[in-house]
ZAMARGU-4260 file (C-alpha; in steps of 0.2 Angstrom, whole numbers, plus 5000, padded with zeros to 4 digits):
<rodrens>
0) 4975/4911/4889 | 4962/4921/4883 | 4957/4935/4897 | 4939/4945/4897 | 4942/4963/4898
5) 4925/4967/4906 | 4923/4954/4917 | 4943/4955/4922 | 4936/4975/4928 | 4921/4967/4937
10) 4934/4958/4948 | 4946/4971/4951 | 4933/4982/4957 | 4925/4970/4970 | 4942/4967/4975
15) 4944/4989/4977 | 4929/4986/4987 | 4935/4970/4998 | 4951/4971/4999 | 4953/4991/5009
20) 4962/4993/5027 | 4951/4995/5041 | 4954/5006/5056 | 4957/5004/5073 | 4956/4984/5075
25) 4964/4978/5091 | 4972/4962/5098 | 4989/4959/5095 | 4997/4942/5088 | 5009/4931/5078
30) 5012/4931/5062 | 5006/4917/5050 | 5001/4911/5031 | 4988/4909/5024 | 4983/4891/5013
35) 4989/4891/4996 | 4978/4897/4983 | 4975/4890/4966 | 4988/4893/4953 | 4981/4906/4939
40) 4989/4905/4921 | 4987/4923/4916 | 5002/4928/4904 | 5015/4937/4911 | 5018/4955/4912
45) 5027/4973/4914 | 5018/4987/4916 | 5026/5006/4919 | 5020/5005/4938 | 5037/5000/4944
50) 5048/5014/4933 | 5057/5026/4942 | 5049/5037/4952 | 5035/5030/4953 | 5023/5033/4968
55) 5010/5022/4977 | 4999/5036/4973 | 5001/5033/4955 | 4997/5015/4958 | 4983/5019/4965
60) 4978/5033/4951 | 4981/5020/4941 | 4968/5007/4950 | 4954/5018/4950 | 4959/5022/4930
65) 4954/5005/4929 | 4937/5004/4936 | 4922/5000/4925 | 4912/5018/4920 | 4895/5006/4921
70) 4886/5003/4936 | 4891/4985/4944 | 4881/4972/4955 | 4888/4959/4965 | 4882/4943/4975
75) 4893/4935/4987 | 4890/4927/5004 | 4900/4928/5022 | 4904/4910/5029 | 4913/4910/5046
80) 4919/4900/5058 | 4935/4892/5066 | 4952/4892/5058 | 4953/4874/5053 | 4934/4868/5055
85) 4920/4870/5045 | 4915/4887/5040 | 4894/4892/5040 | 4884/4906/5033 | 4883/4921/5039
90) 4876/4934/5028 | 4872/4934/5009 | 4881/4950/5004 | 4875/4961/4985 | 4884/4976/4982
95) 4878/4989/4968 | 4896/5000/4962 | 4897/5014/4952 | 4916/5017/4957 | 4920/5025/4940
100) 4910/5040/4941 | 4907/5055/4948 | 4904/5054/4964 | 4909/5037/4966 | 4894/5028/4974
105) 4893/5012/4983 | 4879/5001/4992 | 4879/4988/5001 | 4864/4974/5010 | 4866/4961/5021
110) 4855/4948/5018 | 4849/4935/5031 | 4849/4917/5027 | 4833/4918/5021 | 4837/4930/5008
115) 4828/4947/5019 | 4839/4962/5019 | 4844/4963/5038 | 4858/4979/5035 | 4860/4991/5022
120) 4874/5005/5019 | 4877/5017/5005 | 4890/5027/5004 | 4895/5042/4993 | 4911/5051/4990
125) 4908/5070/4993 | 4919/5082/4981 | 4930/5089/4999 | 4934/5069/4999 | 4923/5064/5012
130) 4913/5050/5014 | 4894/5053/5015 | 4886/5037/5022 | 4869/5031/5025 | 4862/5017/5034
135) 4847/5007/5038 | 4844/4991/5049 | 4829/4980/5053 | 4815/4971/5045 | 4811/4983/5037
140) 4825/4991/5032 | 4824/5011/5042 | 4835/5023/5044 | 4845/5025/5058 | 4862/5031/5065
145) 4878/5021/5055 | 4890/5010/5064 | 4907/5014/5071 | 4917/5009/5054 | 4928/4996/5061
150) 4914/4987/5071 | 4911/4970/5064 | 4898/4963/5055 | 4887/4951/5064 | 4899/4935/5072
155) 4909/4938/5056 | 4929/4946/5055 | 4923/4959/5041 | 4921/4976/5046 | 4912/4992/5037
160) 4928/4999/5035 | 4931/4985/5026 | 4917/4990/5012 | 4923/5006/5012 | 4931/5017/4998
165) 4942/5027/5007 | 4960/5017/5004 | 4957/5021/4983 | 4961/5039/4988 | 4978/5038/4999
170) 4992/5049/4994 | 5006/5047/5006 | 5013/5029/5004 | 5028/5020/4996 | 5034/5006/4987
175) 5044/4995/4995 | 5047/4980/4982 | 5040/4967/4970 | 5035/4950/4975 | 5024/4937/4968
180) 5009/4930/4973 | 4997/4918/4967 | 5009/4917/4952 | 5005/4936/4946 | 5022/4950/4950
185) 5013/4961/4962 | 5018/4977/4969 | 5020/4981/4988 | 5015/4997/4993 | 5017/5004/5011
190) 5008/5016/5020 | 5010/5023/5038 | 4999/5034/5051 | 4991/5046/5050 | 4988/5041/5031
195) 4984/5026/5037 | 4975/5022/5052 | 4990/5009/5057 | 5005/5001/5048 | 4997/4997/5032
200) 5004/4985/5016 | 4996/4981/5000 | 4999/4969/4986 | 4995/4975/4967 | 4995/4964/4953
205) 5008/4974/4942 | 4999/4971/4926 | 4981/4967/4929 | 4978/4982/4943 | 4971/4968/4955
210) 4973/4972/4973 | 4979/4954/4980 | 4982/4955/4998 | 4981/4968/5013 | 4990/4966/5028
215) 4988/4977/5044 | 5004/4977/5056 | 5005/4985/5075 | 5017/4998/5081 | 5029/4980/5083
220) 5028/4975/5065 | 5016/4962/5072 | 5003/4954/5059 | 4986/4960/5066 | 4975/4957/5051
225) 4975/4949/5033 | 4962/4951/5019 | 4970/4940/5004 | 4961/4930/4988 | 4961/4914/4992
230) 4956/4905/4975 | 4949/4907/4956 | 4938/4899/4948 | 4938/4896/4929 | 4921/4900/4920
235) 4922/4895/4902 | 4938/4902/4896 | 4938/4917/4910 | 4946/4918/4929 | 4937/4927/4941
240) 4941/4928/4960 | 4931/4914/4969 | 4934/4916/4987 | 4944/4929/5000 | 4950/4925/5018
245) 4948/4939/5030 | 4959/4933/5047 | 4963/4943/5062 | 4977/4940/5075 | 4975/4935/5091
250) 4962/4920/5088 | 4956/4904/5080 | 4943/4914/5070 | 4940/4916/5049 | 4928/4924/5038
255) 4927/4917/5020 | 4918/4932/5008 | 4915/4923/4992 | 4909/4930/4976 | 4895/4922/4967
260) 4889/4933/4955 | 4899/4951/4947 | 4890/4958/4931 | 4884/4976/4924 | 4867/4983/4931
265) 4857/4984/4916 | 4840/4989/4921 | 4841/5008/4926 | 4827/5006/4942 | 4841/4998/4949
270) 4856/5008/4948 | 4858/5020/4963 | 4851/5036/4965 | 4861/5049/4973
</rodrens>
Protein backbone atom coordinates (compact mmCIF):
# COMPACT_ATOMS: atom_id res chain seq x y z
CA UNK A 1 0.00 0.00 0.00
CA UNK A 2 0.94 3.05 -1.22
CA UNK A 3 1.79 5.59 1.88
CA UNK A 4 1.73 9.69 1.50
CA UNK A 5 4.83 11.20 2.72
CA UNK A 6 3.41 14.63 3.48
CA UNK A 7 0.30 13.74 4.78
CA UNK A 8 1.99 10.61 6.86
CA UNK A 9 4.16 13.84 8.53
CA UNK A 10 0.91 15.72 9.16
CA UNK A 11 -0.11 12.85 11.33
CA UNK A 12 2.90 12.22 13.23
CA UNK A 13 3.01 15.64 14.27
CA UNK A 14 -0.56 16.00 15.68
CA UNK A 15 0.28 12.81 17.24
CA UNK A 16 3.87 14.82 18.80
CA UNK A 17 1.28 17.34 19.82
CA UNK A 18 -1.47 14.69 21.49
CA UNK A 19 0.15 12.21 22.38
CA UNK A 20 2.86 14.02 25.40
CA UNK A 21 2.80 13.12 29.27
CA UNK A 22 1.18 15.39 31.39
CA UNK A 23 2.40 16.28 35.05
CA UNK A 24 1.07 15.78 38.27
CA UNK A 25 -2.38 13.91 37.47
CA UNK A 26 -3.72 12.38 40.71
CA UNK A 27 -5.93 9.38 41.58
CA UNK A 28 -4.74 6.06 41.63
CA UNK A 29 -6.20 2.81 39.96
CA UNK A 30 -6.24 -0.55 38.19
CA UNK A 31 -4.94 -1.33 35.31
CA UNK A 32 -6.82 -1.97 32.13
CA UNK A 33 -7.04 -1.99 28.01
CA UNK A 34 -8.21 -0.12 25.78
CA UNK A 35 -10.77 -1.33 22.75
CA UNK A 36 -9.07 -2.69 19.77
CA UNK A 37 -8.27 -0.41 17.16
CA UNK A 38 -8.55 -1.02 13.34
CA UNK A 39 -5.93 -2.99 11.77
CA UNK A 40 -3.63 -0.85 9.49
CA UNK A 41 -1.69 -2.45 6.35
CA UNK A 42 1.31 -0.39 6.36
CA UNK A 43 4.43 -2.61 4.95
CA UNK A 44 6.56 -3.67 7.46
CA UNK A 45 9.74 -2.38 8.60
CA UNK A 46 13.42 -1.95 10.43
CA UNK A 47 14.74 1.17 10.87
CA UNK A 48 18.26 1.80 12.72
CA UNK A 49 16.39 2.99 16.09
CA UNK A 50 16.76 -0.29 17.69
CA UNK A 51 20.77 -0.95 17.01
CA UNK A 52 22.86 -0.96 19.65
CA UNK A 53 23.39 1.67 21.65
CA UNK A 54 20.85 3.39 20.78
CA UNK A 55 19.17 5.88 23.23
CA UNK A 56 15.56 7.25 23.70
CA UNK A 57 17.07 10.41 23.13
CA UNK A 58 18.03 9.47 19.74
CA UNK A 59 14.46 8.25 19.21
CA UNK A 60 13.16 11.22 19.95
CA UNK A 61 16.03 13.31 17.84
CA UNK A 62 14.79 11.24 15.42
CA UNK A 63 10.93 12.14 15.85
CA UNK A 64 11.44 15.73 15.78
CA UNK A 65 13.89 15.07 12.44
CA UNK A 66 10.72 13.94 11.06
CA UNK A 67 8.44 16.99 11.45
CA UNK A 68 7.24 18.90 8.48
CA UNK A 69 9.44 22.28 8.08
CA UNK A 70 5.83 23.92 6.84
CA UNK A 71 3.37 25.50 9.01
CA UNK A 72 0.44 22.88 9.72
CA UNK A 73 -3.35 23.43 10.75
CA UNK A 74 -5.50 20.91 12.42
CA UNK A 75 -9.25 20.46 13.12
CA UNK A 76 -10.43 17.98 15.53
CA UNK A 77 -13.10 18.04 18.20
CA UNK A 78 -13.15 16.72 22.13
CA UNK A 79 -16.19 14.23 22.74
CA UNK A 80 -16.48 13.09 26.28
CA UNK A 81 -18.47 11.08 28.44
CA UNK A 82 -18.86 7.74 30.30
CA UNK A 83 -16.55 4.82 29.56
CA UNK A 84 -19.11 2.56 27.80
CA UNK A 85 -22.15 5.24 27.01
CA UNK A 86 -22.38 7.56 24.61
CA UNK A 87 -19.67 10.26 24.12
CA UNK A 88 -20.81 14.33 23.46
CA UNK A 89 -19.07 17.32 22.18
CA UNK A 90 -17.05 19.13 24.22
CA UNK A 91 -14.94 21.51 22.29
CA UNK A 92 -13.95 21.89 18.51
CA UNK A 93 -10.16 21.99 18.96
CA UNK A 94 -7.70 23.85 15.55
CA UNK A 95 -4.25 23.81 16.17
CA UNK A 96 -1.65 25.81 13.89
CA UNK A 97 2.13 23.97 14.14
CA UNK A 98 5.17 24.98 13.04
CA UNK A 99 7.27 22.25 15.13
CA UNK A 100 10.04 22.04 12.58
CA UNK A 101 11.39 25.36 12.81
CA UNK A 102 13.04 27.60 14.84
CA UNK A 103 11.66 28.32 17.66
CA UNK A 104 9.16 25.68 17.40
CA UNK A 105 5.71 27.30 17.79
CA UNK A 106 2.35 26.08 18.56
CA UNK A 107 -1.30 27.43 19.10
CA UNK A 108 -3.93 26.13 20.04
CA UNK A 109 -8.23 27.45 20.40
CA UNK A 110 -11.00 25.86 21.88
CA UNK A 111 -13.97 26.36 20.00
CA UNK A 112 -17.52 26.19 21.57
CA UNK A 113 -20.18 24.27 19.99
CA UNK A 114 -21.10 26.86 18.10
CA UNK A 115 -17.80 27.39 16.50
CA UNK A 116 -16.73 30.89 19.01
CA UNK A 117 -13.28 30.64 20.27
CA UNK A 118 -13.83 30.17 24.05
CA UNK A 119 -9.84 29.38 24.98
CA UNK A 120 -6.75 29.99 23.22
CA UNK A 121 -2.97 29.13 24.11
CA UNK A 122 0.32 29.62 22.14
CA UNK A 123 3.22 28.42 23.21
CA UNK A 124 6.88 29.00 21.99
CA UNK A 125 10.00 27.20 22.61
CA UNK A 126 12.64 29.65 23.98
CA UNK A 127 16.50 28.92 22.97
CA UNK A 128 17.51 28.16 27.14
CA UNK A 129 14.48 25.42 26.42
CA UNK A 130 11.81 26.87 28.15
CA UNK A 131 8.50 27.19 27.23
CA UNK A 132 7.05 30.66 26.65
CA UNK A 133 3.20 30.51 26.79
CA UNK A 134 0.44 32.91 26.25
CA UNK A 135 -3.10 32.65 26.93
CA UNK A 136 -6.48 34.23 26.30
CA UNK A 137 -10.03 33.25 27.42
CA UNK A 138 -13.55 34.60 26.97
CA UNK A 139 -15.85 36.00 24.27
CA UNK A 140 -13.68 37.79 23.19
CA UNK A 141 -10.63 36.21 23.47
CA UNK A 142 -8.28 38.60 26.19
CA UNK A 143 -5.29 37.96 27.71
CA UNK A 144 -5.04 36.77 30.81
CA UNK A 145 -2.87 34.62 33.35
CA UNK A 146 -2.29 30.72 31.75
CA UNK A 147 -3.63 27.64 33.45
CA UNK A 148 -1.88 25.38 35.92
CA UNK A 149 -0.59 22.86 32.90
CA UNK A 150 -2.20 19.66 34.17
CA UNK A 151 -5.63 21.34 34.85
CA UNK A 152 -8.16 19.88 32.52
CA UNK A 153 -9.99 21.32 29.88
CA UNK A 154 -13.57 21.97 30.45
CA UNK A 155 -15.52 18.45 31.73
CA UNK A 156 -13.01 16.84 29.43
CA UNK A 157 -9.84 14.27 30.60
CA UNK A 158 -7.29 16.25 28.28
CA UNK A 159 -5.02 18.52 30.02
CA UNK A 160 -2.65 21.67 28.59
CA UNK A 161 0.05 19.70 29.39
CA UNK A 162 -1.20 17.42 27.13
CA UNK A 163 -0.79 20.13 24.07
CA UNK A 164 2.42 20.86 25.17
CA UNK A 165 5.81 20.38 23.42
CA UNK A 166 7.90 19.80 26.16
CA UNK A 167 8.11 15.45 26.07
CA UNK A 168 9.93 16.19 22.12
CA UNK A 169 12.94 17.50 24.27
CA UNK A 170 13.65 14.67 27.01
CA UNK A 171 16.98 13.37 27.26
CA UNK A 172 17.30 10.98 30.12
CA UNK A 173 15.16 7.86 29.26
CA UNK A 174 15.58 4.34 28.11
CA UNK A 175 14.42 1.61 25.91
CA UNK A 176 13.08 -1.12 27.49
CA UNK A 177 11.91 -3.47 24.43
CA UNK A 178 9.88 -3.83 21.17
CA UNK A 179 6.27 -4.73 21.07
CA UNK A 180 3.61 -4.38 18.50
CA UNK A 181 0.65 -2.40 18.38
CA UNK A 182 -1.87 -1.73 16.06
CA UNK A 183 -0.09 -4.04 13.81
CA UNK A 184 3.11 -1.63 13.46
CA UNK A 185 6.63 -2.88 15.69
CA UNK A 186 6.92 0.05 18.08
CA UNK A 187 9.49 1.00 20.33
CA UNK A 188 9.07 1.37 24.27
CA UNK A 189 10.83 3.97 25.65
CA UNK A 190 10.98 4.68 29.60
CA UNK A 191 11.48 7.61 31.37
CA UNK A 192 11.59 8.26 35.24
CA UNK A 193 11.47 11.54 37.61
CA UNK A 194 12.78 14.15 37.63
CA UNK A 195 12.82 13.82 33.71
CA UNK A 196 9.66 13.05 33.85
CA UNK A 197 7.10 14.34 35.98
CA UNK A 198 6.06 10.61 36.99
CA UNK A 199 6.88 7.06 35.66
CA UNK A 200 6.46 7.58 32.20
CA UNK A 201 6.27 4.87 28.98
CA UNK A 202 6.02 5.57 25.40
CA UNK A 203 5.23 3.64 22.31
CA UNK A 204 7.05 4.63 18.83
CA UNK A 205 6.23 3.24 15.49
CA UNK A 206 9.83 1.86 14.74
CA UNK A 207 9.64 2.85 11.09
CA UNK A 208 7.14 5.51 10.49
CA UNK A 209 8.36 7.88 13.70
CA UNK A 210 4.51 7.68 15.05
CA UNK A 211 4.08 8.04 18.68
CA UNK A 212 1.36 5.33 19.44
CA UNK A 213 0.50 5.27 22.92
CA UNK A 214 1.50 7.02 26.43
CA UNK A 215 0.94 5.57 29.54
CA UNK A 216 1.61 7.29 32.92
CA UNK A 217 2.24 4.72 36.07
CA UNK A 218 2.33 5.81 39.89
CA UNK A 219 5.23 5.11 42.35
CA UNK A 220 3.36 1.39 42.42
CA UNK A 221 3.56 0.73 38.76
CA UNK A 222 -0.19 1.54 38.92
CA UNK A 223 -1.73 2.67 35.49
CA UNK A 224 -2.85 6.19 36.16
CA UNK A 225 -3.53 7.56 32.69
CA UNK A 226 -3.37 6.35 28.89
CA UNK A 227 -3.40 8.58 25.81
CA UNK A 228 -3.47 5.84 22.81
CA UNK A 229 -4.87 5.90 18.84
CA UNK A 230 -7.75 4.43 18.71
CA UNK A 231 -8.62 4.06 14.93
CA UNK A 232 -7.52 5.02 11.10
CA UNK A 233 -9.34 6.05 8.71
CA UNK A 234 -8.59 5.24 4.95
CA UNK A 235 -8.82 8.42 2.66
CA UNK A 236 -8.42 7.46 -0.99
CA UNK A 237 -5.34 5.44 -1.03
CA UNK A 238 -3.89 7.20 2.36
CA UNK A 239 -4.23 6.32 6.36
CA UNK A 240 -4.37 8.88 8.75
CA UNK A 241 -5.19 8.70 12.51
CA UNK A 242 -9.03 9.12 13.09
CA UNK A 243 -9.54 9.13 16.66
CA UNK A 244 -7.38 8.96 20.18
CA UNK A 245 -8.66 7.94 23.61
CA UNK A 246 -7.43 9.93 26.42
CA UNK A 247 -8.50 7.69 29.94
CA UNK A 248 -7.46 8.22 33.42
CA UNK A 249 -7.61 5.80 36.49
CA UNK A 250 -9.61 5.84 39.04
CA UNK A 251 -13.17 6.48 37.15
CA UNK A 252 -15.79 5.76 34.61
CA UNK A 253 -14.80 8.79 32.55
CA UNK A 254 -13.25 9.19 28.63
CA UNK A 255 -12.25 11.89 26.32
CA UNK A 256 -12.33 10.87 22.51
CA UNK A 257 -9.92 13.77 20.66
CA UNK A 258 -10.65 13.12 16.92
CA UNK A 259 -8.90 14.58 14.10
CA UNK A 260 -10.90 16.00 11.18
CA UNK A 261 -8.90 17.97 9.33
CA UNK A 262 -4.52 17.99 9.21
CA UNK A 263 -3.04 19.97 6.06
CA UNK A 264 -0.26 22.69 5.31
CA UNK A 265 -1.16 26.52 6.06
CA UNK A 266 -0.99 28.13 2.92
CA UNK A 267 -1.99 31.53 3.19
CA UNK A 268 0.64 33.44 5.12
CA UNK A 269 -1.97 35.86 7.23
CA UNK A 270 -2.49 32.71 9.02
CA UNK A 271 0.68 31.16 9.92
CA UNK A 272 1.74 32.44 13.49
CA UNK A 273 3.67 35.48 14.29
CA UNK A 274 6.10 35.21 16.95
Amino acid sequence: MHLNTDRHKYTAIFLCMALLAADAIQGAGATNTPSAAAPMAFSPGRSALAEPGTRAADVLERVRANLPKEAIQIRGELLCGAQRGKLDRAFYLDAQLQLGQAPATARYTLRDRFGAPAEQLTIVRQPNGMWLREYAKGQPLQGTSPPAGNSLIGGSDVTWNDLSLAFLWWTDGVITGRERLLERECLVLEFMPPQAPRLTRVWIDEALLVLIKVEEYDAQRILQRRIAVRTFKKIGDNWMIKDLDIRRWPGEHRTLLRLNEVGAITNADEVISN
